[in-house]
C-alpha positions, 0 to 999 in steps of 0.5 A, a space after each residue: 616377447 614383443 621385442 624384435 632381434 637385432 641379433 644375426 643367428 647362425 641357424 646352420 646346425 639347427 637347421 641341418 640337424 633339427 629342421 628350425 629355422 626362420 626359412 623353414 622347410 624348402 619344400 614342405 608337404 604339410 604345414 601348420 601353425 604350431 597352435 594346431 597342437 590344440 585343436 583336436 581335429 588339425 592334431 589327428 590331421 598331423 598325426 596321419 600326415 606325418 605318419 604316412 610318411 613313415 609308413 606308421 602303422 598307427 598314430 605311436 610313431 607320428 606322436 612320438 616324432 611330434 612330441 620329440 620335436 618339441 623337445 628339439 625347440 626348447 633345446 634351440 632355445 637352450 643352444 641360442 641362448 648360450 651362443 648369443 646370450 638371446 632367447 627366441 621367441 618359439 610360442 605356438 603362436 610363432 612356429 610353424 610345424 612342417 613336414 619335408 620329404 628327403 628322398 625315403 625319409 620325412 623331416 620334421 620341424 619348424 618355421 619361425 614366423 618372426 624372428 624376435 628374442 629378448 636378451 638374456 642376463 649373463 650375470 649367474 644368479 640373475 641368469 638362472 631366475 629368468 631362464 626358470 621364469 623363462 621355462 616355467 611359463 614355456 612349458 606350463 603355457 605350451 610344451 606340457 600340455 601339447 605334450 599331453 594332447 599329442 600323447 592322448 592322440 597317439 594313444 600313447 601316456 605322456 611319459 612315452 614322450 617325455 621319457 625321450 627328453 633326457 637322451 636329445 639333451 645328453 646328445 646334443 650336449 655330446 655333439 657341442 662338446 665335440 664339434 662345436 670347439 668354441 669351449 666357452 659355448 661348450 661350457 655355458 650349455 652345459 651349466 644352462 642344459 643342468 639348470 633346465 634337467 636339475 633345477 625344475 620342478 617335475 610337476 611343471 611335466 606333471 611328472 614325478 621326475 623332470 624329463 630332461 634328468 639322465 642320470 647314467 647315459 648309455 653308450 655302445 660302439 659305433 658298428 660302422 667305425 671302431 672305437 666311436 660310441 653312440 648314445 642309447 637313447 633314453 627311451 624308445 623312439 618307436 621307429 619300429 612301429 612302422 611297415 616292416 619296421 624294426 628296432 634302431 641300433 642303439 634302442 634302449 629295448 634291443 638286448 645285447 644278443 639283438 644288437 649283437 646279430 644286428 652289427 653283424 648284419 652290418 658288417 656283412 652288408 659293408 663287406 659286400 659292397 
């Protein structure tokens, strides 16, 4: 991908919500090179800096952060491509993973070096050949075996990870759907996002089923808002795994009784205050 954009990106709501952008963190703690991924030494490094941060109790935490983050990067990619008709350049080579501090909580995401991208076919049958060219060559020459490095360092499978996949594509297919209002968009990420989750291969993940395939999302009543729903992730994030940690309010592993006791808590906690 050598050809430099001429496209003017609105990198807003990526950056707000995925930490991506060409500007990168304001005021990064730790910064690497994403090809760091690779090199055993700089991943342990990562993996402690990044777990420090959320006070880890072992490298679980700081992988399966990692790893989502990589899930987050070919999700921009989908997003830009079906915003602007543009693929982003976002190889190893031309990232930088960063960590930012924000107050209690650490953000983690990346720096483009160089914002380059290539047009991307808006005619449908020539659309899906590059987009699957597009994604076979991403995640047999980067994600995959990233994945598989950062798991290994984790002391994790890769599956911890990959399983992730499935529930980041449905939410930000739920939040373009809702907040996004520009119906056209809406649309295109949706036919793009089913040919990314139904039309690749699985041993592309070395998997026997393509991460990115949710086949019955999950959803349970915002406890903050009456009649909002949220999405239970597709699996465990692992936050729990920290100092003090317990599991989030929408994890998958929380049973009904749990999750019950937990709104309760809130409720009484907002009628304190």
């Amino acid at each position: 991908m050598k050809r430099r954009s001429e496209t003017l990106f609105d990198f807003t709501l990526v950056k707000m919500y995925y930490h991506i952008s060409p500007e990168g963190a304001e005021h990064p703690i730790y910064d690497i090179p994403a090809t760091g991924f690779f090199d055993p030494a700089t991943l342990q490094e990562a993996l402690r800096r990044s777990g420090q941060t959320v006070q880890a109790i072992s490298n679980a935490l700081p992988a399966s952060f990692i790893g989502t983050s990589l899930c987050k990067a070919s999700l921009v990619q989908l997003l830009f491509v079906s915003m602007y008709n543009q693929l982003l350049d976002m190889y190893p080579d031309n990232i930088n993973y960063q960590v930012e501090m924000h107050g209690d909580h650490a953000h983690l995401g990346y720096k483009i070096k160089e914002l380059r991208s290539i047009h991307v076919p808006t005619e449908p049958e020539e659309r899906k050949a590059f987009l699957l060219q597009h994604w076979e060559e991403y995640f047999t020459n980067f994600v995959t075996p990233a994945i598989e490095a950062i798991a290994e360092a984790g002391g994790l499978k890769p599956d911890a990870i990959w399983q992730q996949f499935g529930g980041q594509l449905k939410m930000t297919q739920d939040f373009i759907a809702e907040h996004l209002k520009m119906p056209q968009i809406t649309e295109q990420f949706l036919a793009d996002g089913k040919l990314l989750a139904e039309s690749l291969d699985p041993a592309l993940f070395n998997r026997r089923r393509n991460p990115y395939y949710l086949a019955n999302p999950r959803y349970v009543e915002n406890p903050y808002k009456q009649g909002e729903q949220w999405l239970i992730p597709s699996s465990c994030c692992m936050y729990d795994r920290r100092e003090n940690g317990s599991k989030c309010y929408t994890c998958p592993r929380m049973t009904n009784d749990e999750r019950e006791a937990r709104k309760c808590e809130i409720l009484a906690t907002a009628a304190a205050h």
